[in-house]
C-alpha positions as CSV (number, residue, x, y, z in Angstrom):
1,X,11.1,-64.3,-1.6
2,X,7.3,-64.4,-2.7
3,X,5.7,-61.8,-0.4
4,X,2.3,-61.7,0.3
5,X,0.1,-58.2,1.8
6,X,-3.0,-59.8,3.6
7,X,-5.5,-57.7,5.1
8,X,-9.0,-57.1,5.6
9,X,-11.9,-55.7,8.3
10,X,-12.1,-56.8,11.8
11,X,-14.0,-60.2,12.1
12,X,-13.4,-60.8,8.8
13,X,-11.8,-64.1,8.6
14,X,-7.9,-62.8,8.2
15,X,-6.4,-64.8,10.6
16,X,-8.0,-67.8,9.8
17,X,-6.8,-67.3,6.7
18,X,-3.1,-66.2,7.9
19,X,-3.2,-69.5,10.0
20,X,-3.7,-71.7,7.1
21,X,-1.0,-70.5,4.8
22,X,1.6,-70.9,8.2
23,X,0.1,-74.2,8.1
24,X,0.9,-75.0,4.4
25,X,4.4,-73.7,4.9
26,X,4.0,-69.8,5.0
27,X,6.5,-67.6,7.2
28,X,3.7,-65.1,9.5
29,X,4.7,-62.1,10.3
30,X,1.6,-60.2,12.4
31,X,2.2,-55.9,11.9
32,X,-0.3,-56.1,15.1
33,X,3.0,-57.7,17.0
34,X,5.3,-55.6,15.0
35,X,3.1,-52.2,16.2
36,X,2.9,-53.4,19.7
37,X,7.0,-54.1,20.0
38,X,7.3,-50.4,18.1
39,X,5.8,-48.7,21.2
40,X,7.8,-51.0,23.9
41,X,9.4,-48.8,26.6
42,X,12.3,-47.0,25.0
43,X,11.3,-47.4,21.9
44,X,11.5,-43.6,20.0
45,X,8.0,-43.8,18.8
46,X,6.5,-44.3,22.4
47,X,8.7,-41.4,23.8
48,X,7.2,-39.4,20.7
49,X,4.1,-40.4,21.9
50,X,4.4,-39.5,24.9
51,X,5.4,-35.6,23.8
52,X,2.6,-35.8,21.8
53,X,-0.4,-36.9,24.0
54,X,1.1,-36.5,27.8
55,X,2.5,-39.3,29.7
56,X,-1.1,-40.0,30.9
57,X,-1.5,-42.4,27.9
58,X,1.1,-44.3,30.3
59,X,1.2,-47.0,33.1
60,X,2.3,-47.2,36.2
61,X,5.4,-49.4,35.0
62,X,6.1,-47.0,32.0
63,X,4.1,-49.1,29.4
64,X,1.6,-47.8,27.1
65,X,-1.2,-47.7,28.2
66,X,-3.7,-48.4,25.0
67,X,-7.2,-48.3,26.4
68,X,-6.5,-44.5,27.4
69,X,-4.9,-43.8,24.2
70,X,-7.7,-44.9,22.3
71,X,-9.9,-42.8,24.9
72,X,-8.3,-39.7,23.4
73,X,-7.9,-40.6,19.4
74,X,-11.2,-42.9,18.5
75,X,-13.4,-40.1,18.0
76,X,-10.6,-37.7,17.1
77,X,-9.6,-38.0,13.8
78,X,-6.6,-35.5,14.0
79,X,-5.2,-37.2,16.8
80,X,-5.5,-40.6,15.0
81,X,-3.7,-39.1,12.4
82,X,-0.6,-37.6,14.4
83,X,-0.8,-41.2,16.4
84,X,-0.5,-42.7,12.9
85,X,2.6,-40.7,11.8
86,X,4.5,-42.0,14.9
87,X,3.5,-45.6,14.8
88,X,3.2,-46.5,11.1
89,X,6.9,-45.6,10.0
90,X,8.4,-47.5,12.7
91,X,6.2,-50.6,12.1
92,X,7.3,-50.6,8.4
93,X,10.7,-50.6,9.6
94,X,10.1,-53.6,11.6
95,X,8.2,-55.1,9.1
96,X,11.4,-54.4,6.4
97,X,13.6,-56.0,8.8
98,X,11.5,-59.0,9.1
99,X,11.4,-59.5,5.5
100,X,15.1,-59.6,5.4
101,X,15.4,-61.8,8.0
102,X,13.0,-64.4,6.5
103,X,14.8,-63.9,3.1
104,X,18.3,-64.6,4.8
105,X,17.1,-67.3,6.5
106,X,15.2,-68.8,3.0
107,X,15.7,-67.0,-0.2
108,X,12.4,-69.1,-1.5
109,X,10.6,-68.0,1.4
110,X,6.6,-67.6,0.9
111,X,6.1,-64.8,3.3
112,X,2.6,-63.9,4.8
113,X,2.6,-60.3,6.0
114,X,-1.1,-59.6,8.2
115,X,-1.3,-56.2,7.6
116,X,-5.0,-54.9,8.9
117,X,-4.4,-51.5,8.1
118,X,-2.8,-51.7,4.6
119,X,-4.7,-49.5,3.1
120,X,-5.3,-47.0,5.7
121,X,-1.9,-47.2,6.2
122,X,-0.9,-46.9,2.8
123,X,1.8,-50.1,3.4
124,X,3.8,-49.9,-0.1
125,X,6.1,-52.7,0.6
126,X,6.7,-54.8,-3.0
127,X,3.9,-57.2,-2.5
128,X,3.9,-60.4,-5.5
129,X,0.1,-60.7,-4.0
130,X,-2.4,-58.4,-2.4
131,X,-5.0,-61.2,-0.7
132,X,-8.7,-59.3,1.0
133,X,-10.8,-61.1,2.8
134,X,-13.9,-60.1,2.6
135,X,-17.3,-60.5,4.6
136,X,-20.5,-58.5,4.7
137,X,-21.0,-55.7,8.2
138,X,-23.7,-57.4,9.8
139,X,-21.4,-60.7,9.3
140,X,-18.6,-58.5,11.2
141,X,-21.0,-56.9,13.6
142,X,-22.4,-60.5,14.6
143,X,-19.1,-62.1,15.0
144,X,-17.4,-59.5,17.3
145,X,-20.7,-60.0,19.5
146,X,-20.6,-63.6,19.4
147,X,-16.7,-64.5,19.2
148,X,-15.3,-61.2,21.2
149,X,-18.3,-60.4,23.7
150,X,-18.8,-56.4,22.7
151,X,-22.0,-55.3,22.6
152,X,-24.3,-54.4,19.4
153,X,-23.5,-50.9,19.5
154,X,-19.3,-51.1,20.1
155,X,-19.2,-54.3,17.4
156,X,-20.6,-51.4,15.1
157,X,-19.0,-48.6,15.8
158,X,-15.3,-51.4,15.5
159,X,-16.9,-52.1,12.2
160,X,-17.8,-48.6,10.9
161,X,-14.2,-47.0,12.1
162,X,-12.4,-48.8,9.5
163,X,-11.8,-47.7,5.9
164,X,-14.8,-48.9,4.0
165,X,-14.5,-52.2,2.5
166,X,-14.7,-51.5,-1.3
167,X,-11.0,-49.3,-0.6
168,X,-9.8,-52.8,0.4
169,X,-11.5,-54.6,-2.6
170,X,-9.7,-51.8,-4.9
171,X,-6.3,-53.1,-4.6
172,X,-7.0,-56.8,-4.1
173,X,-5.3,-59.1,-6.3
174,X,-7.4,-62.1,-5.0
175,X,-10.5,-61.8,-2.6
176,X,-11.5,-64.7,-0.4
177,X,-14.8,-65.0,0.5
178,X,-15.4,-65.5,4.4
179,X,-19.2,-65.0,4.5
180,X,-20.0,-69.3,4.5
181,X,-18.5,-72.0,6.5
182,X,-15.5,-72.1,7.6
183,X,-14.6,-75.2,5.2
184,X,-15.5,-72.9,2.5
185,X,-12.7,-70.3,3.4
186,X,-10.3,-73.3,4.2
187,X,-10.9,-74.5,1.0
188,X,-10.0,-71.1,-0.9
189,X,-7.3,-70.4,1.4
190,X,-5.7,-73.9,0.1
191,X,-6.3,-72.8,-3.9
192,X,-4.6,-70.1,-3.2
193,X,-1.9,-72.0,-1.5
194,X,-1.8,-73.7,-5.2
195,X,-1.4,-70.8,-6.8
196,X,1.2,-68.6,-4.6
197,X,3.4,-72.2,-5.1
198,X,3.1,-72.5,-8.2
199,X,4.3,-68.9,-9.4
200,X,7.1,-69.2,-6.5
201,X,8.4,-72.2,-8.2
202,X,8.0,-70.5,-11.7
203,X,10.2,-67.6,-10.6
204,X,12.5,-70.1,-9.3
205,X,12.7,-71.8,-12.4
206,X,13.4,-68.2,-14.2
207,X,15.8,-67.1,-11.6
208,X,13.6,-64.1,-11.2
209,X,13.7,-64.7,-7.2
């Protein structure tokens, strides 16, 4: 299996990018589905939750309820933190199992893994390739206005919550640029469709994989 850790800021282009490597062939595995089945009534992180922050971050029906969570931890970094140290473990565990399940399934597998929060997260699965994409704040800002409907001021304050870019840029292996058109990140995302294939088949040919 050839795993692949991609990440970057909100608006940044990410999924784009995520979509095109599925589309060349990649398996996509999303840690923003793997955190929302981690809290799914029942589940021990939810009921840790719970203890943690009252069962008024609850619906009626006994889901979370995630607009009233964030009420409580956005501007509360201690909170974010303890919210973190329940929800984090249990998506790497998820995320572990779908590794394995990709690798059964193909032992060749090019896996994708979208992983926003993989450095605030400090995500230390074996990645082959650490991808980042990368576009400037007022790129970001504008996007989440235009494409999400927030307003100036919440676009920003999305933006500005995150771990500041040049962390990301620190352990990036390959950056894509999402700033231009959208052929222009199309056409990086497919070079580095080139590449990943190319030093899959090599570890084939070695019988590293």
């Amino acid at each position: 299996m050839y795993l692949i850790g991609l990440t970057g800021g909100i608006a940044s282009g990410k999924s784009t990018v995520a979509r095109r490597l599925y589309e060349h062939g990649a398996v996509h595995i999303d840690a923003d589905h793997l955190a929302r089945r981690a809290v799914e009534p029942g589940s021990a992180a939810l009921e840790q939750i719970v203890a943690e922050f009252g069962p008024g971050v609850l619906h009626g029906d006994g889901t979370l309820d995630r607009a009233k969570l964030g009420e409580i931890i956005f501007s509360d970094e201690a909170a974010r933190e303890r919210l973190n140290s329940i929800v984090h473990p249990a998506v790497r565990r998820l995320a572990a199992e779908q590794f394995a399940k990709a690798e059964r399934a193909d032992p060749h597998a090019i896996v994708v893994y979208d992983v926003p929060l993989l450095v605030e997260a400090s995500v230390d699965h074996p990645f082959d390739l650490i991808v980042v994409t990368s576009a400037p704040r007022r790129t970001q800002v504008r996007r989440l206005v235009e494409e999400r409907g927030l307003d100036p001021v919440q676009a920003a304050a999305r933006v500005d919550a995150q771990v500041e870019n040049t962390q990301r840029l620190a352990v990036a292996d390959v950056v894509i640029d999402t700033d231009g058109t959208l052929g222009h990140t199309m056409s990086q995302a497919d070079a580095l469709w080139v590449r990943i294939a190319q030093e899959a088949a090599a570890r084939r040919h070695d019988g590293s994989d």
